[in-house]
LOLUM-59976 format. One record per residue: x, y, z of N, C-alpha, C in turn; residue number from 1; residue in three letters. Coordinates in steps of 0.2 Angstrom, whole numbers, plus 5000, padded with zeros to 4 digits. Layout:
N
{n_xx->X&n_yy->Y&n_zz->Z&ca_xx->X&ca_yy->Y&ca_zz->Z&c_xx->X&c_yy->Y&c_zz->Z&n->NUM&res->ala};
...
//
This chain:
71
{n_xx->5865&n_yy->5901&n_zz->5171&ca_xx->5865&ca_yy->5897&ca_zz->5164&c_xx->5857&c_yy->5896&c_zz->5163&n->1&res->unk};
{n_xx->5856&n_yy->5899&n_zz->5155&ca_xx->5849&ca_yy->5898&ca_zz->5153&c_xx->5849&c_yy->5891&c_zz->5151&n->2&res->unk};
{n_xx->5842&n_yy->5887&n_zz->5152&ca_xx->5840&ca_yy->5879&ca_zz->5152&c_xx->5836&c_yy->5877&c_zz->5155&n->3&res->unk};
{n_xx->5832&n_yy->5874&n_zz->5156&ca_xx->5829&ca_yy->5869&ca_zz->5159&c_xx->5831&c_yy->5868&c_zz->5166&n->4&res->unk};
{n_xx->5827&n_yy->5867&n_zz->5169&ca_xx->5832&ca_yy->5868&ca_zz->5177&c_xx->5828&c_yy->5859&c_zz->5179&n->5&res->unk};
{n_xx->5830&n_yy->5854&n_zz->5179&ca_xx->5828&ca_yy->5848&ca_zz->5183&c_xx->5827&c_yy->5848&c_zz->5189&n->6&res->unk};
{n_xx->5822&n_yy->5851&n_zz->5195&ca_xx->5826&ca_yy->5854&ca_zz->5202&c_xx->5829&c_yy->5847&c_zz->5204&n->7&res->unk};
{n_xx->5833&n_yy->5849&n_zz->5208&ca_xx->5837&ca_yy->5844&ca_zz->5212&c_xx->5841&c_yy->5840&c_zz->5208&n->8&res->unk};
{n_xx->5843&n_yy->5842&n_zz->5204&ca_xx->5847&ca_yy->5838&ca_zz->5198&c_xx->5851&c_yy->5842&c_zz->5194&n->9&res->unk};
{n_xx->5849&n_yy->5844&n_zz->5190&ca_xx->5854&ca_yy->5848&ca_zz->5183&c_xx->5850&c_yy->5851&c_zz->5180&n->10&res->unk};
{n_xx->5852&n_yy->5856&n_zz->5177&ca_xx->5849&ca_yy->5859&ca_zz->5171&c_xx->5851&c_yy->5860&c_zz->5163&n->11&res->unk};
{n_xx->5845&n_yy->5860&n_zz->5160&ca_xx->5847&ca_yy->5857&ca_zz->5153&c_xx->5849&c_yy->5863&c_zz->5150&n->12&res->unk};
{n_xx->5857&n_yy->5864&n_zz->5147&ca_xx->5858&ca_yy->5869&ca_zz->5144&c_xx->5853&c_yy->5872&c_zz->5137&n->13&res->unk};
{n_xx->5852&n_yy->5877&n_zz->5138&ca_xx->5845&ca_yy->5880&ca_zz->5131&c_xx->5850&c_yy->5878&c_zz->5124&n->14&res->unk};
{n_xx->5857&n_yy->5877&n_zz->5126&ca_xx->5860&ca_yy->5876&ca_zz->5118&c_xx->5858&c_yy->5870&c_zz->5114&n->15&res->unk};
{n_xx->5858&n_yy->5865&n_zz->5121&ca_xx->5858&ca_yy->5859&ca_zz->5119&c_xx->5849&c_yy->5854&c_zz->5115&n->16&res->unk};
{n_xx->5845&n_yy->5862&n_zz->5117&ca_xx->5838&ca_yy->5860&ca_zz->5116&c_xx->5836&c_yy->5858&c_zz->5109&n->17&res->unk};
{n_xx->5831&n_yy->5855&n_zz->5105&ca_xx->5831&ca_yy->5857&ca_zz->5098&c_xx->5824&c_yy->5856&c_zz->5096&n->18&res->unk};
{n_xx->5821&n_yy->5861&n_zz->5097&ca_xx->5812&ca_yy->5863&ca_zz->5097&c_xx->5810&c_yy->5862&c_zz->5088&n->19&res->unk};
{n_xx->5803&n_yy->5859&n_zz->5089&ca_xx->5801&ca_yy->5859&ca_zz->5082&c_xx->5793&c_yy->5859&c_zz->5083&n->20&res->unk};
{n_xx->5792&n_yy->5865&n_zz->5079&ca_xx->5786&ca_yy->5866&ca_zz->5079&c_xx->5782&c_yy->5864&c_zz->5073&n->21&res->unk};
{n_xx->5774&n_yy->5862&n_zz->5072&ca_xx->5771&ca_yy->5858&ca_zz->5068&c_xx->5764&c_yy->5859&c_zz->5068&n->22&res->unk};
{n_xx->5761&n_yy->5860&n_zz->5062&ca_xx->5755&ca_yy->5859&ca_zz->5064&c_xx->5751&c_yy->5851&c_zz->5068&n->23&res->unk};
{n_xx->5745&n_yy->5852&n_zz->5071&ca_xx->5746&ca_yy->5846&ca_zz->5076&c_xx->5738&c_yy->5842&c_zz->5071&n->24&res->unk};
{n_xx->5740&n_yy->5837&n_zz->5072&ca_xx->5732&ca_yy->5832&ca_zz->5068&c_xx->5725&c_yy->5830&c_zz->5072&n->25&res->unk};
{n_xx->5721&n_yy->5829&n_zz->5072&ca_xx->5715&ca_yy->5829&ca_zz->5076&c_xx->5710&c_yy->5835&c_zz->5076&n->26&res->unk};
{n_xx->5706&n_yy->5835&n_zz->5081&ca_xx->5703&ca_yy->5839&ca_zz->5082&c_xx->5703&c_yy->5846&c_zz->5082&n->27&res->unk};
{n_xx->5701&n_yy->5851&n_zz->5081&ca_xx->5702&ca_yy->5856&ca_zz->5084&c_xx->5702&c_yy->5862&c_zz->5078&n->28&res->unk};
{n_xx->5698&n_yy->5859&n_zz->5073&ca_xx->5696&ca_yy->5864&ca_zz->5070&c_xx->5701&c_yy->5868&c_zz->5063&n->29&res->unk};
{n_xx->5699&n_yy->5872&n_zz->5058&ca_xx->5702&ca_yy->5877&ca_zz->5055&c_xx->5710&c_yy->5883&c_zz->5062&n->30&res->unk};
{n_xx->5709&n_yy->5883&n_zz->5068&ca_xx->5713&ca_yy->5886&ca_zz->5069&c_xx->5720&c_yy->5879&c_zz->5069&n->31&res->unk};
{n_xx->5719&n_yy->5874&n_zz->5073&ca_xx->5723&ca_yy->5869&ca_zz->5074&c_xx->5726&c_yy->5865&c_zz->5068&n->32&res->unk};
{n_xx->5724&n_yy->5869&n_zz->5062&ca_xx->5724&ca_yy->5868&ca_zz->5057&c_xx->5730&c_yy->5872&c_zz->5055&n->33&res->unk};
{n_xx->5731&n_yy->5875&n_zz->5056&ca_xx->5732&ca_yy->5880&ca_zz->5052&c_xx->5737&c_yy->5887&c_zz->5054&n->34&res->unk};
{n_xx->5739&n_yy->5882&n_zz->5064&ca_xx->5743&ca_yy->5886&ca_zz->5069&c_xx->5748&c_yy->5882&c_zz->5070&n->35&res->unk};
{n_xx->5755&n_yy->5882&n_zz->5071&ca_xx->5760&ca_yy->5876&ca_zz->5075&c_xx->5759&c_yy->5874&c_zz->5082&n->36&res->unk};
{n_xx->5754&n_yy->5871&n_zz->5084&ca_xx->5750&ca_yy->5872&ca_zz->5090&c_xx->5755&c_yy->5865&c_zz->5092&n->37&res->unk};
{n_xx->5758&n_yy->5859&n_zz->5088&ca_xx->5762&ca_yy->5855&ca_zz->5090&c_xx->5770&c_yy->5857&c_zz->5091&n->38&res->unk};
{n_xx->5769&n_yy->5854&n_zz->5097&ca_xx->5779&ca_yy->5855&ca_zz->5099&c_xx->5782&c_yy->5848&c_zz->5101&n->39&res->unk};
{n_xx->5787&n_yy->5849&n_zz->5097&ca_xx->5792&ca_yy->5843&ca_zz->5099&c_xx->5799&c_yy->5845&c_zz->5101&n->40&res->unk};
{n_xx->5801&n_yy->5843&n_zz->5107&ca_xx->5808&ca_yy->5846&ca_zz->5112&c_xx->5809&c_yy->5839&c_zz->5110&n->41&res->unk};
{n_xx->5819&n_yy->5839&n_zz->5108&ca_xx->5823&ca_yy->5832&ca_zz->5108&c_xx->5828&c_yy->5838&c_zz->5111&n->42&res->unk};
{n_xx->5832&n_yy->5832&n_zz->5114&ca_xx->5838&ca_yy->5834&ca_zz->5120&c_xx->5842&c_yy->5826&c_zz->5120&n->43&res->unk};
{n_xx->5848&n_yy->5829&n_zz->5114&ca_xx->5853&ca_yy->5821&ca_zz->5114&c_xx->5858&c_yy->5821&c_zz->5122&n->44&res->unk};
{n_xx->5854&n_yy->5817&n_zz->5126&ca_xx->5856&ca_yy->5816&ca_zz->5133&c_xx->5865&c_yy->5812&c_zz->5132&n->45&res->unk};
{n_xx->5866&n_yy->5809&n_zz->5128&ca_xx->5871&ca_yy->5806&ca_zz->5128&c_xx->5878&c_yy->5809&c_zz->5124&n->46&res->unk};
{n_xx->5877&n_yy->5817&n_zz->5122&ca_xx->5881&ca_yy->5822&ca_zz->5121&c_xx->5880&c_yy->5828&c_zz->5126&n->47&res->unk};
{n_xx->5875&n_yy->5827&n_zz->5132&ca_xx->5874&ca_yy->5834&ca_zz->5136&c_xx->5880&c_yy->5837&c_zz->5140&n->48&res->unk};
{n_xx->5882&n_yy->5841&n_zz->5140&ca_xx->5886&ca_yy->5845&ca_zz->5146&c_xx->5885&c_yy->5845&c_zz->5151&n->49&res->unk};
{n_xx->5877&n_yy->5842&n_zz->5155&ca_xx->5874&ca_yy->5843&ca_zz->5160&c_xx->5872&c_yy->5834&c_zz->5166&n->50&res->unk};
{n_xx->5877&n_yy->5830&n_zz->5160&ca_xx->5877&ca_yy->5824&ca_zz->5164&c_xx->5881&c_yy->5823&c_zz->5164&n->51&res->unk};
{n_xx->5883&n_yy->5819&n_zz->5171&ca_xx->5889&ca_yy->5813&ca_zz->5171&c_xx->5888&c_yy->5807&c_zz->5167&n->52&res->unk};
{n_xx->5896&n_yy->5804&n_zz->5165&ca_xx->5895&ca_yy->5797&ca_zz->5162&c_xx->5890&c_yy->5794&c_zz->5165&n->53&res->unk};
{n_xx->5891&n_yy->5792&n_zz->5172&ca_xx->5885&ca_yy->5789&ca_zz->5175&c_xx->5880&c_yy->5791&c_zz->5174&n->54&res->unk};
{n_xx->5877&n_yy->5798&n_zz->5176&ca_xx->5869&ca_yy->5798&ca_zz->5174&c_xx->5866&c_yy->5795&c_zz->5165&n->55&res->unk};
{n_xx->5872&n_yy->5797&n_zz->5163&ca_xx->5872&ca_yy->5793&ca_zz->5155&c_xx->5869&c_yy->5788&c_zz->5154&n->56&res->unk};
{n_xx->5876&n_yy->5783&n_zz->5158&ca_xx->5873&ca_yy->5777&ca_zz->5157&c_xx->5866&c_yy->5774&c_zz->5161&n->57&res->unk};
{n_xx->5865&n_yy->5778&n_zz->5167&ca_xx->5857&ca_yy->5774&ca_zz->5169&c_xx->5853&c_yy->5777&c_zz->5164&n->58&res->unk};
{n_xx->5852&n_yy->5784&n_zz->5162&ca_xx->5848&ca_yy->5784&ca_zz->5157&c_xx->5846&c_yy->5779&c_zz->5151&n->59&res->unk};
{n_xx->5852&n_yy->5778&n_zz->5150&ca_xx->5852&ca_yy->5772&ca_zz->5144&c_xx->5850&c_yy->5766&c_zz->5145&n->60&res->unk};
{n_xx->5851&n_yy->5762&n_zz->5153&ca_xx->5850&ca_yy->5759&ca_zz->5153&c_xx->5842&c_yy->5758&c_zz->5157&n->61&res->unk};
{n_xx->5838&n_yy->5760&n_zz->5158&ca_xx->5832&ca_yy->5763&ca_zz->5163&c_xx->5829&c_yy->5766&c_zz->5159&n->62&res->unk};
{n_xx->5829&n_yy->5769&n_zz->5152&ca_xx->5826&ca_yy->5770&ca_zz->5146&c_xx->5825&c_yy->5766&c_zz->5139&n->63&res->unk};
{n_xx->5831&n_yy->5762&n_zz->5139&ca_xx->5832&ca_yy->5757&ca_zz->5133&c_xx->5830&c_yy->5761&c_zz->5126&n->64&res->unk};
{n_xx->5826&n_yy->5758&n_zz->5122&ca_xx->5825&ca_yy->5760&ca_zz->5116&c_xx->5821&c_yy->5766&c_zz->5117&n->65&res->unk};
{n_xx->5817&n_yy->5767&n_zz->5124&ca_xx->5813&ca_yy->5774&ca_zz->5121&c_xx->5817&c_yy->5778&c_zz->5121&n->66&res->unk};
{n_xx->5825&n_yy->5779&n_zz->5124&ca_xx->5830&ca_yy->5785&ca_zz->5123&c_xx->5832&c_yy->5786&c_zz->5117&n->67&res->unk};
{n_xx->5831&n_yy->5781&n_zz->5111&ca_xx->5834&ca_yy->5783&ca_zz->5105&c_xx->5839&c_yy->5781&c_zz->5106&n->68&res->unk};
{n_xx->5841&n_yy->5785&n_zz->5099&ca_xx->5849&ca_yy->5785&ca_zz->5093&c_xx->5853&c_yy->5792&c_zz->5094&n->69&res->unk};
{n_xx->5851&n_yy->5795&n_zz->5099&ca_xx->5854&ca_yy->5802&ca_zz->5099&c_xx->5847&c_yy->5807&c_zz->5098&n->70&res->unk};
{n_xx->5849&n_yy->5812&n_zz->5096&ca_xx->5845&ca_yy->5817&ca_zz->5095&c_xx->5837&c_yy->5816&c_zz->5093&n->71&res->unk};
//
């Protein structure tokens, strides 16, 4: 299975992944400017194939607000 591999844990299926590329702000000149040199990876843990209810819910609960609304 292609994804993310967590060793010792699970691996995050690639389908599940949702990559967003972006120009990035600050420093760095005309190329950083003007390259998608920013990444942003979201992974809706509370839809994955790759977790039990349980690892679910301690995510949710051991993350709180920083896990979000989904995606």
């Amino acid at each position: 299975m292609d994804g993310i591999d967590i060793p010792g844990h699970f691996i995050i299926p690639e389908d599940e992944l949702e990559w967003e590329f972006s120009t990035s702000g600050g420093p760095g000149g005309q190329h950083a400017n003007r390259s998608a040199t920013r990444v942003e990876l979201r992974w809706d843990y509370q839809h994955s194939r790759a977790l039990s209810l349980a690892e679910k819910t301690r995510i949710k609960r051991k993350a709180g607000a920083r896990a979000g609304g989904g995606v």
